[in-house]
KEBADO-125842 format. One record per residue (C-alpha): residue number from 1; x, y, z. Coordinates in nm, 3 decimals. Layout:
nr | x | y | z
NUM | X | Y | Z
...
END
This chain:
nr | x | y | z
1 | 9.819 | -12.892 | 12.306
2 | 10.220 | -12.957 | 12.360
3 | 10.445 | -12.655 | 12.432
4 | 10.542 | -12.712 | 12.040
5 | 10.216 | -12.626 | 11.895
6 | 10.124 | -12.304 | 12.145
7 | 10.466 | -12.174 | 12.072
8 | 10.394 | -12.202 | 11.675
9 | 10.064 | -12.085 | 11.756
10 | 10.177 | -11.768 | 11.925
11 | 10.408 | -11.666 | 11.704
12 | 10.179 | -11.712 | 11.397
13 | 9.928 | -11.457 | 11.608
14 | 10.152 | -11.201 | 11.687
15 | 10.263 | -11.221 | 11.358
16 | 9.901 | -11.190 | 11.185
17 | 9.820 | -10.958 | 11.419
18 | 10.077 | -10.731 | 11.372
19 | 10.063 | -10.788 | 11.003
20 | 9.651 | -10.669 | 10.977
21 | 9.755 | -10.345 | 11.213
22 | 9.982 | -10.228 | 10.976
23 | 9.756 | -10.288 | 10.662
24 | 9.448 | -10.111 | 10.873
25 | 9.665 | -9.825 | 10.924
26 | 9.636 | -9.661 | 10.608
27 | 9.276 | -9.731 | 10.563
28 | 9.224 | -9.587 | 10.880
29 | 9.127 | -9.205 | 10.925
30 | 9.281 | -9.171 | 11.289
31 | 9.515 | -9.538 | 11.353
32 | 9.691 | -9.406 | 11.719
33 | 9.355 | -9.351 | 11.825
34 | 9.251 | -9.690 | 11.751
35 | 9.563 | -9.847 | 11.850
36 | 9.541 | -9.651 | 12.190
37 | 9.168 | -9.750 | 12.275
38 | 9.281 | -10.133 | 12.179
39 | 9.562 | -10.111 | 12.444
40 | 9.331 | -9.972 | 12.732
41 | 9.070 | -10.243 | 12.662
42 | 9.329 | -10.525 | 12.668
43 | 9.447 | -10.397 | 12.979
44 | 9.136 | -10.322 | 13.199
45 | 8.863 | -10.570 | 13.038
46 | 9.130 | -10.893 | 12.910
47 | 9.450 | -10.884 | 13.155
48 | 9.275 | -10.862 | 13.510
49 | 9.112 | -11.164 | 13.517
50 | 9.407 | -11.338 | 13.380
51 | 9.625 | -11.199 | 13.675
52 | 9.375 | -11.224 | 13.918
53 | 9.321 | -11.629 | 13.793
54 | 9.721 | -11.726 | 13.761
55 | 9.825 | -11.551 | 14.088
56 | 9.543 | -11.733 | 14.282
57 | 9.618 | -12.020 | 14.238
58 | 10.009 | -12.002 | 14.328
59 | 10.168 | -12.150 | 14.661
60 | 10.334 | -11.794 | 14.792
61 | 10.662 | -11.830 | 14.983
62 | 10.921 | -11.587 | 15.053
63 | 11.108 | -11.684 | 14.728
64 | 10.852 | -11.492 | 14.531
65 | 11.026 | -11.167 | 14.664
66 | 11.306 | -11.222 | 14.429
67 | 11.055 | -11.152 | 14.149
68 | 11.002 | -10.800 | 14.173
69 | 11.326 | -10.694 | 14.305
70 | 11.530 | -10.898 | 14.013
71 | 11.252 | -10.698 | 13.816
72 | 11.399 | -10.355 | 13.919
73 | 11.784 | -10.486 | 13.898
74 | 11.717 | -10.566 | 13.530
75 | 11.596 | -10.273 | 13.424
76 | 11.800 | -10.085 | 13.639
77 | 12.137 | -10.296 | 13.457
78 | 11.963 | -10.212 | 13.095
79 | 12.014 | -9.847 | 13.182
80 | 12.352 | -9.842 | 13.312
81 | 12.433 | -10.039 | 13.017
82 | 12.306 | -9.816 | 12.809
83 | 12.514 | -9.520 | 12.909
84 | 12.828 | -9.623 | 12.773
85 | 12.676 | -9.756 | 12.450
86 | 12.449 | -9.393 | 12.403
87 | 12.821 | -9.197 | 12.451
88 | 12.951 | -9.452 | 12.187
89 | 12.730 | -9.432 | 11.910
90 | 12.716 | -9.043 | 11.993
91 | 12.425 | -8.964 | 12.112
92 | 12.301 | -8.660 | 12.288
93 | 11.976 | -8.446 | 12.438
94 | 11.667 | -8.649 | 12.338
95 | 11.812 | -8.895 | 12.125
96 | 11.991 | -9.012 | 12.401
97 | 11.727 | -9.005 | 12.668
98 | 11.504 | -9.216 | 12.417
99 | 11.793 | -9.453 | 12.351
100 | 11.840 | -9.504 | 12.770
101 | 11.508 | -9.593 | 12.791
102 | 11.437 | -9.822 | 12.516
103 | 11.806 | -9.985 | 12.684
104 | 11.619 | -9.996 | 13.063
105 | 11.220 | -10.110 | 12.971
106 | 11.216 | -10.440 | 12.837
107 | 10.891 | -10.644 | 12.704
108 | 10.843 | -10.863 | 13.075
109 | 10.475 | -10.828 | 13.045
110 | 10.275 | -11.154 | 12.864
111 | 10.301 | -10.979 | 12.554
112 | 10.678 | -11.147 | 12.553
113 | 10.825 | -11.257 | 12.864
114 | 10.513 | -11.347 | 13.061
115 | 10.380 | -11.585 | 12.732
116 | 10.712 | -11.718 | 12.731
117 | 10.717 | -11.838 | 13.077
118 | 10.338 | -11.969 | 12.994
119 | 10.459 | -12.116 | 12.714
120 | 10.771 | -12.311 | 12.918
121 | 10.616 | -12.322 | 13.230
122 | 10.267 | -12.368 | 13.191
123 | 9.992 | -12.128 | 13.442
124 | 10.238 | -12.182 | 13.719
125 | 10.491 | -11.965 | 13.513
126 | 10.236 | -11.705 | 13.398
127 | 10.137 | -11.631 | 13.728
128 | 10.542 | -11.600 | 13.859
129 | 10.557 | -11.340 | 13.564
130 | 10.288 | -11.164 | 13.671
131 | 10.447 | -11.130 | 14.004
132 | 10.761 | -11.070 | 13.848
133 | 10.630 | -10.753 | 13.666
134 | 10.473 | -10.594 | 13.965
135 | 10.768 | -10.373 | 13.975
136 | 10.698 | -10.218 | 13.616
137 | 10.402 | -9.937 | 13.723
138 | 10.597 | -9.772 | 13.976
139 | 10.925 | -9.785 | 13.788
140 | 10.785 | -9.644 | 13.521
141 | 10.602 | -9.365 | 13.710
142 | 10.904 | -9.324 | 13.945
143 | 11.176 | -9.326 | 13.706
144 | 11.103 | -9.323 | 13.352
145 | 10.830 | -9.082 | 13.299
146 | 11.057 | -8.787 | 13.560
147 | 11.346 | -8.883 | 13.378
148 | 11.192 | -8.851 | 13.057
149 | 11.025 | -8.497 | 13.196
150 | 11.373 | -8.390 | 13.280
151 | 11.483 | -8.374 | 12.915
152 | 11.183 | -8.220 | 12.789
153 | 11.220 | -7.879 | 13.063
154 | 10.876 | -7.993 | 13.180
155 | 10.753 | -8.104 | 13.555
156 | 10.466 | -8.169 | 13.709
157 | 10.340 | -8.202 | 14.080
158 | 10.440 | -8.483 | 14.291
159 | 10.072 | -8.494 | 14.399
160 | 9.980 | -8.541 | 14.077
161 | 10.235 | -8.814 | 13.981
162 | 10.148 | -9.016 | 14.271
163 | 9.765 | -9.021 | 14.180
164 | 9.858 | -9.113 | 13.819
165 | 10.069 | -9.380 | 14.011
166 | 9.767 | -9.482 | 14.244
167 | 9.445 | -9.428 | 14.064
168 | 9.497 | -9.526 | 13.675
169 | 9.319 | -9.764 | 13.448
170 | 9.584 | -9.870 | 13.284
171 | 9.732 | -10.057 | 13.655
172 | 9.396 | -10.270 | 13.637
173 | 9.650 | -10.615 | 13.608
174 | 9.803 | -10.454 | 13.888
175 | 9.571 | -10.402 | 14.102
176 | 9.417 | -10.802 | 13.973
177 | 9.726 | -10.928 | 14.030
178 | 9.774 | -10.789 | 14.400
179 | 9.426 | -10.922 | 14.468
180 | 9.551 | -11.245 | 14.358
181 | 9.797 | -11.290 | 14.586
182 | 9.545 | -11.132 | 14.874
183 | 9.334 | -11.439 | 14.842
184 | 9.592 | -11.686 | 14.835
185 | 9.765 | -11.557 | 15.124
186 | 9.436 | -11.531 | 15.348
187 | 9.396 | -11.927 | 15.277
188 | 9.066 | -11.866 | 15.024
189 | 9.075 | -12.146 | 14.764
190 | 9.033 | -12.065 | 14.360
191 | 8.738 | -12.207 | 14.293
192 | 8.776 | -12.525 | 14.062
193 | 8.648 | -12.331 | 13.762
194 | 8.742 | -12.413 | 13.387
195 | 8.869 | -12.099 | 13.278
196 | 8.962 | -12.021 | 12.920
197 | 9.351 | -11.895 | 12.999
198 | 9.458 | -12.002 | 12.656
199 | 9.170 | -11.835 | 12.493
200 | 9.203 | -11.504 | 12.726
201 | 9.563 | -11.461 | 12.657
202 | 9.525 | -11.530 | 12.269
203 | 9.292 | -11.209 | 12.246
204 | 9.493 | -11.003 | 12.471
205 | 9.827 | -11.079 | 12.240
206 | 9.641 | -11.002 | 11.919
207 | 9.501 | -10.712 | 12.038
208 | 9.858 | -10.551 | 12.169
209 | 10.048 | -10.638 | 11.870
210 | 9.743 | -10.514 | 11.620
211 | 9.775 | -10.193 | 11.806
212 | 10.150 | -10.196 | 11.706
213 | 10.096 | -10.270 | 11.346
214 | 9.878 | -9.952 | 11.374
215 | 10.138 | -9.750 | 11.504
216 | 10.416 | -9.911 | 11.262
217 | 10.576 | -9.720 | 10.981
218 | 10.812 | -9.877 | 10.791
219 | 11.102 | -9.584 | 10.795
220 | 11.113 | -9.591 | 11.113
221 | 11.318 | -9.926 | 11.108
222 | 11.587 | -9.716 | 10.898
223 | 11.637 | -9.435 | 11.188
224 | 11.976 | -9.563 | 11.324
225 | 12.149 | -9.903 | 11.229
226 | 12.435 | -9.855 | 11.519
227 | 12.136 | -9.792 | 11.769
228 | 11.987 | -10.143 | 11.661
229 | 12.329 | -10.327 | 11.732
230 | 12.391 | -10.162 | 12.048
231 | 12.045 | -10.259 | 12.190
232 | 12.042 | -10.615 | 12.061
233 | 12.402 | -10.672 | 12.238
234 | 12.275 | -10.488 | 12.549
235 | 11.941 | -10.692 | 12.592
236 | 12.010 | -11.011 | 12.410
237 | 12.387 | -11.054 | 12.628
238 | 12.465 | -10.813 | 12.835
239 | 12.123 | -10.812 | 13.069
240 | 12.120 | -11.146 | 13.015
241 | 12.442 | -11.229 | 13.205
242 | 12.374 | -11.006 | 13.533
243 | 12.041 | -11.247 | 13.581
244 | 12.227 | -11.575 | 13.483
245 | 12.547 | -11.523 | 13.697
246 | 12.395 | -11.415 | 14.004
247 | 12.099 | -11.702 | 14.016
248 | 12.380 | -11.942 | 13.973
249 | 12.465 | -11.878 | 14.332
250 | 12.161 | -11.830 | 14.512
251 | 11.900 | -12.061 | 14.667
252 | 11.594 | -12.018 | 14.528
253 | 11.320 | -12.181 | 14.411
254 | 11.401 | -12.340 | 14.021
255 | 11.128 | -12.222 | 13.884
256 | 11.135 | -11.862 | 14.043
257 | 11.479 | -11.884 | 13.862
258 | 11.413 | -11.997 | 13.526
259 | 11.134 | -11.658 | 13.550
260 | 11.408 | -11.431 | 13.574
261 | 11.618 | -11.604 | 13.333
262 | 11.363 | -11.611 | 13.056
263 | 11.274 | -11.245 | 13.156
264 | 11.584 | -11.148 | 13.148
265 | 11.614 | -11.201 | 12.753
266 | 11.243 | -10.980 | 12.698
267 | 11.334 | -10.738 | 12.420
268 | 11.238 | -10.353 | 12.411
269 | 10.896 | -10.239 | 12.567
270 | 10.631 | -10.102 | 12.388
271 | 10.628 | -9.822 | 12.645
272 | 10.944 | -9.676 | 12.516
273 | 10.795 | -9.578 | 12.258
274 | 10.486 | -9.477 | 12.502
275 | 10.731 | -9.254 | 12.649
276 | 10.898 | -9.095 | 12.366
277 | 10.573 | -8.999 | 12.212
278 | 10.395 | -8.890 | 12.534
279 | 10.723 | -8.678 | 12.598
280 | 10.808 | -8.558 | 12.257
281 | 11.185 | -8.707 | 12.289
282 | 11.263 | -8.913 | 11.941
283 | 10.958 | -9.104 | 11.855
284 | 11.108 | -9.316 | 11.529
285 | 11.408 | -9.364 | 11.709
286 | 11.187 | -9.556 | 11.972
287 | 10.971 | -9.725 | 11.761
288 | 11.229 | -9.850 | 11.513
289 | 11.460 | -9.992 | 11.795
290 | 11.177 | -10.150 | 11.913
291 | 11.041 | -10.317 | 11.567
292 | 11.377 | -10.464 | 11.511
293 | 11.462 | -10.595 | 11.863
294 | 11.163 | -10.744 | 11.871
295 | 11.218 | -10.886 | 11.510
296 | 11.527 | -10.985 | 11.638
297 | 11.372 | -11.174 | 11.966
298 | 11.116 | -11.351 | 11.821
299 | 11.353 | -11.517 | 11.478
300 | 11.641 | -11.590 | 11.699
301 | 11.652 | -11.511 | 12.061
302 | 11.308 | -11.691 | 12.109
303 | 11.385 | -12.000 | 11.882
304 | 11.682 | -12.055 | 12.090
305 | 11.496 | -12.052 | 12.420
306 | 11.260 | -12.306 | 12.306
307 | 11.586 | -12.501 | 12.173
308 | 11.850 | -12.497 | 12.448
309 | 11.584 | -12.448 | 12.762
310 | 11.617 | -12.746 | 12.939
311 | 11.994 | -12.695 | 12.955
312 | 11.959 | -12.300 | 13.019
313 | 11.696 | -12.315 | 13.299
314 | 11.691 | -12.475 | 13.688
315 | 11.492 | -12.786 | 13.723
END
């Protein structure tokens, strides 16, 4: 199958996908509930073995450390981004908190970034994404989730944050993905197994973005026009350019490059709007800016990628 066909295959999914969620969820009596019980299966029964598989069978140098730390400065950039633009469009209290996160988590997992690499790349790239988005569990229960505490007046132990962190069944590609890179680094070869990636990472994507479609309602995409601009400028140009400049002058493997580059583009993150919910900050203002990013990713930002990538990436 050429890169052409997955890539129109993959969209058609996530589109069909998300299309059937969002018809389900008014014939369905409790739709989060679904939509949260499809999420946890994806991630400890359909992502671990693709993580474990992907990172096995990758050569591990000292380049790879560039991954997870170009990870962090991303996300870390989205935020500080994001402060100027939440004063700008006048936001305050919650609002603004939800708007700083949607602007710092972006979609690097193989829902979006990590099947984009797969897509450009091939299993090589999938498994650089993987380690790329190591960073994302403790980041988010580090940074995001206190932060998003903060603004609610609620706290909680740091015993109990750092179990969460440590012992949580949603960090099953995690922990896959660390014993992935275990085995290659103790010399163990994969075994020379036909595994069904394609098939594996097919189910995973329609399951995530059926979950959304459950969780999708339609006025949320009408909660703030001026937050929809701001984020598409900040993620779609503004991230984009603090990965592209940089990488320009360092020495690094091309293809742990072109990673960061296509990651670097990865719209809003489905745990934004996690967060908001989880924390009671603004909900619809998560879930629209999400929607439309996304929207926005996949008709132009994506198309483009696929157009102008041989020029945009290191060979």
């Amino acid at each position: 199958m050429t890169i052409l066909h997955k890539y129109i295959l993959f969209q058609s999914l996530i589109v069909t996908a998300f299309a059937i969620g969002f018809l389900l969820r008014k014939r369905h009596a409790n739709p989060e509930r679904l939509s949260s019980r499809l999420v946890m299966a994806n991630l400890v029964l359909i992502e671990p073995p693709i993580a474990l598989w992907s990172i096995w069978g990758l050569a591990l140098g000292a380049d790879l450390i560039v991954l997870p730390a170009a990870g962090v400065a991303l996300v870390l950039a989205g935020f500080a981004f994001g402060v100027p633009l939440a004063r700008l469009l006048g936001l305050s209290g919650r609002r603004r908190a939800t708007f700083l996160i949607s602007a710092s988590l972006a979609n690097h997992g193989f829902t979006m970034g990590g099947i984009v690499c797969y897509l450009l790349m091939g299993e090589r790239g999938l498994g650089l994404s993987f380690i790329f988005v190591s960073y994302f569990s403790f980041y988010l229960y580090a940074v995001v989730f206190p932060y998003a505490e903060f603004h609610t007046g609620a706290s909680r132990p740091l015993g109990e944050r750092l179990r969460e962190l440590v012992f949580n069944a949603r960090n099953m590609p995690l922990y896959a993905a660390c014993a992935g890179m275990a085995l290659s680094a103790a010399g163990i070869a994969r075994p020379a197994a036909a595994v069904p990636i394609d098939a594996l990472l097919m189910a995973s994507v329609a399951a995530y973005y059926l979950a959304l479609g459950l969780n999708f309602a339609l006025d949320d995409v009408r909660v703030s026009m001026g937050a929809h601009v701001a984020l598409g400028a900040l993620k779609f140009a503004l991230v984009p350019l603090c990965a592209i400049v940089p990488l320009a002058f360092l020495e690094v493997d091309p293809a742990v490059k072109s990673v960061v580059i296509v990651q670097s583009f990865a719209p809003a993150a489905v745990y934004s709007v996690v967060t908001a919910v989880v924390f009671r900050l603004d909900a619809r203002l998560a879930s629209g800016m999400f929607v439309v990013n996304t929207l926005v990713y996949l008709g132009a930002v994506l198309p483009a990628i696929f157009l102008f990538g041989r020029a945009l990436l290191p060979r």
